[in-house]
VMD Tcl script that draws the C-alpha trace (Angstrom):
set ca {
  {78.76 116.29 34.50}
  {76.21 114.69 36.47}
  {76.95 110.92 38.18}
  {74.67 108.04 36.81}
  {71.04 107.42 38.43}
  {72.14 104.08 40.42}
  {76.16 105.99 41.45}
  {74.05 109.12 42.90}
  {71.58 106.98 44.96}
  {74.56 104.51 46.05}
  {76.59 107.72 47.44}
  {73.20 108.61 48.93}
  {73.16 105.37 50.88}
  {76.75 105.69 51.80}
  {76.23 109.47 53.13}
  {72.88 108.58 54.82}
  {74.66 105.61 56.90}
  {77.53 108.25 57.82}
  {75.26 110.55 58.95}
  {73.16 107.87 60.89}
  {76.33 107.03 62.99}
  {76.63 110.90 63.69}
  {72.74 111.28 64.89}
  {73.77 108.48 66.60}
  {76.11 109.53 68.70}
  {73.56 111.88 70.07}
  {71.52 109.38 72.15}
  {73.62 106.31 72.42}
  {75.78 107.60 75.24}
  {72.26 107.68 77.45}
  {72.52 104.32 78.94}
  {76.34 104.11 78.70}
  {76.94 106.98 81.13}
  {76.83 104.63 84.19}
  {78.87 102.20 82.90}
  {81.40 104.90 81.96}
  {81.04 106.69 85.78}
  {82.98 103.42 86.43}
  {84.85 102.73 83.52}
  {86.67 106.23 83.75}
  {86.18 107.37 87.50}
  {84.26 110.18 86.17}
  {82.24 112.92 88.19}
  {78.56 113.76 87.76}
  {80.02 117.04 86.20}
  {82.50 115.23 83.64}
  {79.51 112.51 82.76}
  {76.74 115.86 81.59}
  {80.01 116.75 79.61}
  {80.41 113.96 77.76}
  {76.76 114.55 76.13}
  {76.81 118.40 76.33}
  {80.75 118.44 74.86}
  {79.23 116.65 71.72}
  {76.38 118.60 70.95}
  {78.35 122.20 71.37}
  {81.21 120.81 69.27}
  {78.28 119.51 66.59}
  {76.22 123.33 66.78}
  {79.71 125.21 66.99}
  {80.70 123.68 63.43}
  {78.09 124.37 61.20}
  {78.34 127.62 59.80}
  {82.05 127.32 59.68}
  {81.77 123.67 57.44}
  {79.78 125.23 55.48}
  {81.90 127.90 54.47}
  {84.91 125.78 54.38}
  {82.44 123.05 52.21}
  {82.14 125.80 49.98}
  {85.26 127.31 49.62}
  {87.59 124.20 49.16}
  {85.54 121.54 48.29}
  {82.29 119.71 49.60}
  {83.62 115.88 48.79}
  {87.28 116.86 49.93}
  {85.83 118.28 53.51}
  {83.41 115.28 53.36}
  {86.12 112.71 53.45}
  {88.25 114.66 56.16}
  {85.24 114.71 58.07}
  {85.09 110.73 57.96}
  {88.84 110.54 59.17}
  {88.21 112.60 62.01}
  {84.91 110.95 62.67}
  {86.79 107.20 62.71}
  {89.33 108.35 64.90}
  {86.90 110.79 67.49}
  {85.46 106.74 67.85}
  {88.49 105.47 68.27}
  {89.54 108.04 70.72}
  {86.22 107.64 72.45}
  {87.04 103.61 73.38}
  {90.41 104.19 74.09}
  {90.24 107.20 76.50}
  {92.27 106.94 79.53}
  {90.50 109.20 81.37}
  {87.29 111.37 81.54}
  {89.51 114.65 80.01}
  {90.66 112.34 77.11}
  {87.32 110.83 76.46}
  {85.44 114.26 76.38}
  {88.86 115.97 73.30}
  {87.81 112.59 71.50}
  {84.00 113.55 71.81}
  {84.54 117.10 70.64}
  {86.22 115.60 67.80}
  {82.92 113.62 66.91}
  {80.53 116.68 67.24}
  {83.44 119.19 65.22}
  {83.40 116.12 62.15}
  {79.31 115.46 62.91}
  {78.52 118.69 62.10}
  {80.77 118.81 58.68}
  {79.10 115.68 57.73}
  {75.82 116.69 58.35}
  {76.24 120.30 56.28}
  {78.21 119.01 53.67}
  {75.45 115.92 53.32}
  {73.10 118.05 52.80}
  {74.90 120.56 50.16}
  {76.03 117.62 48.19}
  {72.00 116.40 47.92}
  {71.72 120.09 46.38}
  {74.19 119.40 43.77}
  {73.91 115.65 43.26}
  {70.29 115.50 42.86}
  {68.16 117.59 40.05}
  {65.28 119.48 41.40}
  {62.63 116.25 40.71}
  {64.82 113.96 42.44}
  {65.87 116.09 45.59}
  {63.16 115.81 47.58}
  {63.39 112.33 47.62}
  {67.30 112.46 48.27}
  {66.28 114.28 51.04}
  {63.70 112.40 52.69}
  {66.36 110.14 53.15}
  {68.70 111.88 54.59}
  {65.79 113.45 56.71}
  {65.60 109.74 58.39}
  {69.24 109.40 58.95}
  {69.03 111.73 60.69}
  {66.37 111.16 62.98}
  {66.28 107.33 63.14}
  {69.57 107.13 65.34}
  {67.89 109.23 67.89}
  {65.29 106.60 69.34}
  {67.64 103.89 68.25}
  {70.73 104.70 70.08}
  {69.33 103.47 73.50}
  {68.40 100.25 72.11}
  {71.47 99.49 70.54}
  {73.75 100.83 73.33}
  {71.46 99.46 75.77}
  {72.10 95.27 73.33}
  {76.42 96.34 73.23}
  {76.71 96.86 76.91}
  {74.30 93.82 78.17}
  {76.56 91.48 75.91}
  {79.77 92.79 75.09}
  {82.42 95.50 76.23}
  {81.50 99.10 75.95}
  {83.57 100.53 73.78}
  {82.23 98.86 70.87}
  {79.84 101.88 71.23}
  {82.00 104.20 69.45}
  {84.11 101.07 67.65}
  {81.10 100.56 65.47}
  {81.57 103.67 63.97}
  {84.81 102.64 62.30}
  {83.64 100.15 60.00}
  {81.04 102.59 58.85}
  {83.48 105.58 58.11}
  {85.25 103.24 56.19}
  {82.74 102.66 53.62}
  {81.60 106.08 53.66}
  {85.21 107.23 52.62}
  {85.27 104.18 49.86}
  {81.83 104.90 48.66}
  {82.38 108.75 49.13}
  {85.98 108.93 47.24}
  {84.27 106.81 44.28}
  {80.72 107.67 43.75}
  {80.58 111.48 44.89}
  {81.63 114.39 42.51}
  {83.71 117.09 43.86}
  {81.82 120.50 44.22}
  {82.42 123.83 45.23}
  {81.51 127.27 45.09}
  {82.64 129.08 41.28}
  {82.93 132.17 42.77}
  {84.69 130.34 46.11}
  {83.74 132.95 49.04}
  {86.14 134.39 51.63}
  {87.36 133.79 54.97}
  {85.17 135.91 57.07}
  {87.03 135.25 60.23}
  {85.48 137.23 63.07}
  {81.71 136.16 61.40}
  {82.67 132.73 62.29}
  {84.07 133.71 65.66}
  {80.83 135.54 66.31}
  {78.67 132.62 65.02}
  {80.11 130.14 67.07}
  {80.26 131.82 69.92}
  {76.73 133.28 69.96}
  {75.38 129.30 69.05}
  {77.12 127.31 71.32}
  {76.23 129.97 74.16}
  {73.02 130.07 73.49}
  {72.36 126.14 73.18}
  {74.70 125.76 76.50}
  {72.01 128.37 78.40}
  {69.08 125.87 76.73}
  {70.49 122.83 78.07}
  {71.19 124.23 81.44}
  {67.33 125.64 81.54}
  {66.32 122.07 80.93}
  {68.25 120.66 83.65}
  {67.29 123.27 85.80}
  {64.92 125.35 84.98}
  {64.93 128.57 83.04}
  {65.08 130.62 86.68}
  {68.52 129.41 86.88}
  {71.67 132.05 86.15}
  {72.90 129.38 85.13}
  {70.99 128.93 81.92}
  {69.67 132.83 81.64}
  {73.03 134.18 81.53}
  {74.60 131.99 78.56}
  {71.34 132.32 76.72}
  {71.56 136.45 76.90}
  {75.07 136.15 75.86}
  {74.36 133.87 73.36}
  {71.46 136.05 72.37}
  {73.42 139.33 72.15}
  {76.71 137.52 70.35}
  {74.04 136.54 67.70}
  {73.12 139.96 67.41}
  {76.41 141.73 66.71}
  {76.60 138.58 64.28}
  {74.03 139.51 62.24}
  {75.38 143.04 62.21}
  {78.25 142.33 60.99}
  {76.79 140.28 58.61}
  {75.40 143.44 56.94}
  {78.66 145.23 56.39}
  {80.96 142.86 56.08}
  {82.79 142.29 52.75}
  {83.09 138.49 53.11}
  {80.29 137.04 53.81}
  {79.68 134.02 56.36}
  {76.47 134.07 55.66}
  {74.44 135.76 52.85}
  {71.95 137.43 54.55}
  {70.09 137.76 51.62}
  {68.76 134.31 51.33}
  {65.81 135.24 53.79}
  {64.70 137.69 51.13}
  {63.14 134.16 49.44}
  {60.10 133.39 50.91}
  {60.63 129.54 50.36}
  {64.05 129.45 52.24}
  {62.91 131.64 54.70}
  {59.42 129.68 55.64}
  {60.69 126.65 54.82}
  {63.54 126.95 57.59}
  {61.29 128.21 60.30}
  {58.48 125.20 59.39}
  {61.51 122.66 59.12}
  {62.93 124.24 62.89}
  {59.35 124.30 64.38}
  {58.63 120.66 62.91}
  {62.09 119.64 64.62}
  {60.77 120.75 67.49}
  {57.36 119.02 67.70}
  {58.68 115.39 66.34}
  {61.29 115.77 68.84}
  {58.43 116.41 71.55}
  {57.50 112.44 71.40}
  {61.35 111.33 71.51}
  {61.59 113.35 74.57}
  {58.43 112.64 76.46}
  {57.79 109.29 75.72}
  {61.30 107.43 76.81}
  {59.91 109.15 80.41}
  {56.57 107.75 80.63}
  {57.98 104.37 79.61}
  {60.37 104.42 82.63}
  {58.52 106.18 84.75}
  {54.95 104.65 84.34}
  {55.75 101.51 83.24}
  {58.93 100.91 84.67}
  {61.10 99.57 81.26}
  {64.93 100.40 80.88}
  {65.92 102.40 77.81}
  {66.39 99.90 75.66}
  {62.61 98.87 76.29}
  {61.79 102.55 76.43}
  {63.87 102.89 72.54}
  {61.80 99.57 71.32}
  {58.40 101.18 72.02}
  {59.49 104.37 69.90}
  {60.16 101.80 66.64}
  {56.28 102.90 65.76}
  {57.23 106.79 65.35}
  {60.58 105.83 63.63}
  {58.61 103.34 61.33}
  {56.09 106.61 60.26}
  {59.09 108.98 60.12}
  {61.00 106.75 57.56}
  {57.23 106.12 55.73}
  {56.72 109.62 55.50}
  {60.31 110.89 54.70}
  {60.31 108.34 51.80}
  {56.99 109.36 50.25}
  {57.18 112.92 50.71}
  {58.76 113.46 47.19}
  {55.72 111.87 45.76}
  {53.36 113.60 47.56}
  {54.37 116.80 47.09}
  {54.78 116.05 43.03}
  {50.96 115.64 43.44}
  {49.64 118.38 45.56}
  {52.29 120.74 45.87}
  {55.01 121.46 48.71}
  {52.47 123.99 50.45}
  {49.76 121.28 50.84}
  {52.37 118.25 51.15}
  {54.31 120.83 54.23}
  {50.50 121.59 55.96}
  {49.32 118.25 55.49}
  {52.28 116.54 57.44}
  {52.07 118.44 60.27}
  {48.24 118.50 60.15}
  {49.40 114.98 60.83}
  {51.86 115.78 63.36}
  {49.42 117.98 65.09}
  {46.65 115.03 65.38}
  {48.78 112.71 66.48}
  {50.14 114.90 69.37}
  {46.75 115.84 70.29}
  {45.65 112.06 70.82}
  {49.00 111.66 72.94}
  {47.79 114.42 74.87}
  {45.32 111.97 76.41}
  {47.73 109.61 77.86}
  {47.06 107.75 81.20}
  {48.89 105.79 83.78}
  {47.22 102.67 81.92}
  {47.67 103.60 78.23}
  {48.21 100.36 76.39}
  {51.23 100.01 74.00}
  {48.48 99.48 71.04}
  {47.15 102.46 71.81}
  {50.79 104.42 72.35}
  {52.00 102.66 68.96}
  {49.03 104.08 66.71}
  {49.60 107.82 67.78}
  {53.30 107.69 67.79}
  {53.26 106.58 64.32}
  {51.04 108.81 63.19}
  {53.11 111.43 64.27}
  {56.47 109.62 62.80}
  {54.80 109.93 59.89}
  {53.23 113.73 59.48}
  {56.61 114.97 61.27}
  {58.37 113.03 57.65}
  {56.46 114.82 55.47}
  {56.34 118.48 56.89}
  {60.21 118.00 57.79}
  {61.30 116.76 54.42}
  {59.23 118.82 52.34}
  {59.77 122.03 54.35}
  {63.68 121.28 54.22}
  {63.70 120.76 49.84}
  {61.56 123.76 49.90}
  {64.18 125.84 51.83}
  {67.38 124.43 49.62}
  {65.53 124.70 46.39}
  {66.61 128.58 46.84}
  {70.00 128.02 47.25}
  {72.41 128.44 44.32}
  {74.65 125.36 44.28}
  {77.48 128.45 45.25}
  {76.03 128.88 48.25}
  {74.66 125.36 48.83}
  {77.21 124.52 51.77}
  {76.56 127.60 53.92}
  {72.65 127.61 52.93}
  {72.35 123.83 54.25}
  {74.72 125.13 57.43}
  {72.04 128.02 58.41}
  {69.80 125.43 57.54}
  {71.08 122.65 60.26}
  {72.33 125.35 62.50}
  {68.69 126.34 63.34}
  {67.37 123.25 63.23}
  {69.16 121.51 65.53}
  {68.29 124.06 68.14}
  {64.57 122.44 67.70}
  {65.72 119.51 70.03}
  {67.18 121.64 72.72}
  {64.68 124.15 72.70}
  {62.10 121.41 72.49}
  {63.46 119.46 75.65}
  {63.89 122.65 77.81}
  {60.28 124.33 77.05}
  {58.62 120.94 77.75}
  {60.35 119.88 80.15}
  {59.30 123.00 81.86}
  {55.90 122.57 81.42}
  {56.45 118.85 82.49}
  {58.17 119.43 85.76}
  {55.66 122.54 86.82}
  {52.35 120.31 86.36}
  {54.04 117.37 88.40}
  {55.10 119.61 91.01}
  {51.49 121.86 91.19}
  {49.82 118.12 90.94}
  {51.50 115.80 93.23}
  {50.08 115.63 96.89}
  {52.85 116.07 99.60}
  {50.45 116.96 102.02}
  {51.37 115.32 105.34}
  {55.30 114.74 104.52}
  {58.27 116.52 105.63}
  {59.68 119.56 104.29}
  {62.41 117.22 103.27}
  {60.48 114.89 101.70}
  {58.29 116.90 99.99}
  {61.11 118.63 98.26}
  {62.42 115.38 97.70}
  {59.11 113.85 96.03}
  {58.80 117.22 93.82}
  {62.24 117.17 92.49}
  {61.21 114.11 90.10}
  {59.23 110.98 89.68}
  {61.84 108.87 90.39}
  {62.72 110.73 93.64}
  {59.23 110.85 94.20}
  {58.38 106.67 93.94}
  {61.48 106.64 96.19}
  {59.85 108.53 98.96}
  {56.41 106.57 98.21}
  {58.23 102.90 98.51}
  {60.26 104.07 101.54}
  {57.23 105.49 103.53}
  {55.01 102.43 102.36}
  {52.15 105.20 100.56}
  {50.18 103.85 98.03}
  {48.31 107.26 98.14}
  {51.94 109.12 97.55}
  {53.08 106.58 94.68}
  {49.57 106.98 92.37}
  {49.60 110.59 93.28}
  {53.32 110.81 91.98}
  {52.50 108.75 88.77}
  {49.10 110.68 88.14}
  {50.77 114.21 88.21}
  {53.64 112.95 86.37}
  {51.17 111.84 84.11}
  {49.38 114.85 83.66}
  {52.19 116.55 83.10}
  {53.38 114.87 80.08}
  {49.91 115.53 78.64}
  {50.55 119.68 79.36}
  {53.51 119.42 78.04}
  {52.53 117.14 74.40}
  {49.08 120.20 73.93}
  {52.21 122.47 73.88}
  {53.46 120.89 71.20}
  {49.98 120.67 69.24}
  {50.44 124.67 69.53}
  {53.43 124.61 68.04}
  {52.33 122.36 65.22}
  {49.49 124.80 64.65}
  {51.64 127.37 64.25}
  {53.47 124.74 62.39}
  {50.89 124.59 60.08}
  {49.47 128.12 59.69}
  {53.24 128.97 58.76}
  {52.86 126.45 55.41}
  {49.56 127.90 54.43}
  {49.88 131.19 54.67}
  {53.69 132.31 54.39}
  {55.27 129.29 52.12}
  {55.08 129.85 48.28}
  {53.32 127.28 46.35}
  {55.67 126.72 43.80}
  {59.87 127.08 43.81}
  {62.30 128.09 41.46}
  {65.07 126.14 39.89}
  {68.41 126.37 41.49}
  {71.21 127.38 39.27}
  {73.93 125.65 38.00}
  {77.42 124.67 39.70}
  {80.89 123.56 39.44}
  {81.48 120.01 39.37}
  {84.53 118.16 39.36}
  {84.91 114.46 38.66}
}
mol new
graphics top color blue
foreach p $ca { graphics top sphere $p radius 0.5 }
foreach p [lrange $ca 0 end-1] q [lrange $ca 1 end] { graphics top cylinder $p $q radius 0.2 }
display resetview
């Protein structure tokens, strides 16, 4: 039996604030890592582990929650997830010590990533087909709001108070997730509750979190690095015997059927690719901000409000739009959006004013809404509500590669314009090293040797390198774009029915 109109919207809002805390997580720690150098005598190896521990605990978990989602129940997994989540926080503020604090933030990504899945299967079965792509423009800005927004409000707890309020904010907010959860939110499950398929989870997690390990290490340095090669091969391969045994196996992980539909199919590869060019302006902008025009990130996180602003817009009114015109068009015309947005950013200068900066970031907020939301209801309207929980996991699992795929291929293009542009002619092999390693190394240099010539040529390449890196993402878009017209099916078909407990 479905839940009244104003319960299943009120369990939305709960869910959507949950999952806020858990996108989060994902940029907050930016501008507490110095702070927590000190705090917990940490090494420059232990502080890229505190961020990288999170996200390969959050990518590791999805198939798996899925499954589990599934199998024993999406609202019982839900509300474990929230425990875990309150006391990951908790764990996170109290650490002792840098190996404490980095078990407590592998809790947070293992409990993110069931929260995240499970959100999204519970949309499936909570909302009708009318109402779930509203639902899910929603949860589409949960879950990209607390990207921008973590560096702002990090950077406002640790001006004013004590850090650990970072993660102690969380509490408050699991707690009336789990009230609002264990009252408004129907239990669901699978009716034909699949099995344990042991070794495909094995496999899966294996094959993601070594491939998304190899990703970040190419964007730290560089995709010439063995580094990053070598866990993205084994990553790569691990995937492939995956998939494999996928095909043969009795119990099912994943149902490798579901990319026979065309809408689940094209709507996760436009939802992955739109991922990846929204998440294009969250990485390159926070960079010019510092760089160019020297702000901290909480200043950097403030200018961004414009593309949050158009996400949320867009998100919100993508259910309406596409009512209208169709998902194809709605899908197309948001990154149409996306794509024009980027291609104006493309044209940014050392003296781009924040009016200017604020109308093209919003525009692109706002396309990247529509085509992400719309692309993601067109993908779940396939599922059966049986297979809602590992559907939405496949779903998230290649999505949230976007990001990390996004940051390492432009960053690439970033740091190989600034290095081909910036003049080091007449410095020291040192130095010129030094200035080509990155912009901040590289006004260093400048201020130290008194160059004016050296610290405009540093900013201009930098510059220019931002702008390479933003016309790759217009390509993407494109592609983006030509995927929705051509390849996405106008029209869906119902989902099935499920079982529903009160």
């Amino acid at each position: 039996m479905r839940e009244p109109r104003s319960a299943r919207w009120l369990a939305l809002g709960a869910i959507s604030l949950a999952i806020f805390a858990v996108t989060l997580d994902l940029t907050v720690l930016t501008v507490a890592l110095p702070t927590l150098a000190t705090a917990l005598r940490a090494t420059e190896s232990q502080l890229q582990w505190f961020v990288t521990a999170y996200t390969l605990a959050l990518v590791a978990a999805m198939l798996p929650s899925g499954l589990i989602g599934d199998r024993y129940g999406r609202k019982r997994l839900m509300l474990g997830a929230l425990v875990v989540f309150g006391l990951g926080s908790l764990g996170c503020a109290l650490a002792p010590s840098p190996e404490a604090f980095i078990a407590a933030r592998v809790a947070l990504g293992l409990a993110g990533a069931a929260l995240i899945v499970v959100a999204l299967s519970v949309l499936t079965v909570l909302f009708d087909e009318e109402e779930r792509p509203r639902a899910i423009g929603i949860w589409g800005a949960a879950n990209f709001i607390g990207l921008p927004l973590g560096p702002i409000l990090g950077g406002w707890l640790l001006t004013n108070i004590w850090w650990g309020w970072i993660f102690l904010m969380n509490i408050p907010v699991a707690i009336l997730a789990l009230v609002a959860v264990s009252r408004l939110v129907p239990e669901s499950r699978s009716a034909d509750a699949p099995g344990l398929d042991l070794l495909g989870v094995l496999l899966s997690s294996i094959g993601l979190v070594a491939l998304m390990y190899g990703v970040v290490e190419a964007g730290d340095h560089g995709w010439r690095s063995g580094d990053a090669v070598l866990p993205a091969i084994v990553g790569l391969v691990v995937l492939g015997l995956f998939v494999a045994w996928e095909r043969r196996a009795k119990e099912l992980l994943v149902d490798l059927a579901l990319f026979g539909s065309p809408s689940f199919t094209w709507g996760v590869v436009c939802t992955a690719i739109g991922v990846f060019g929204l998440f294009g302006v969250l990485f390159l902008l926070p960079q010019y901000f510092q760089a160019i025009e020297g702000l901290d990130p909480q200043g950097s996180g403030v200018r961004l409000l414009p593309a949050v602003f158009g996400l949320v817009v867009g998100a919100v009114l993508a259910d309406r739009l596409a009512a209208r015109v169709g998902m194809k068009a709605t899908v197309a015309g948001g990154f149409a959006l996306l794509t024009v947005g980027t291609l104006v950013g493309s044209t940014l200068t050392t003296d781009s004013g924040d009016g200017f900066i604020a109308g093209w970031t919003f525009v692109v907020g706002a396309g990247g809404g529509l085509g992400f939301a719309t692309a993601a209801s067109a993908a779940l309207a396939e599922l059966s509500a049986d297979r809602a929980g590992v559907g939405s996991a496949l779903l998230q699992a290649i999505v949230k590669l976007g990001p990390a795929f996004g940051a390492s291929i432009l960053g690439s293009v970033l740091n190989s314009t600034y290095q081909a542009r910036v003049d080091v002619a007449g410095l020291s092999g040192a130095a010129a090293e030094t200035v080509r390693s990155s912009v901040f190394a590289g006004f260093e240099v400048a201020q130290q040797l008194g160059s004016a010539g050296l610290l405009d040529s540093v900013r201009t390449a930098f510059v220019a390198g931002i702008d390479d890196a933003a016309r790759v993402g217009v390509v993407v878009s494109v592609v983006a774009i030509a995927v929705a017209v051509l390849l996405l099916p106008a029209r869906r078909r119902a989902p099935e029915a499920t079982t529903m407990t009160a």
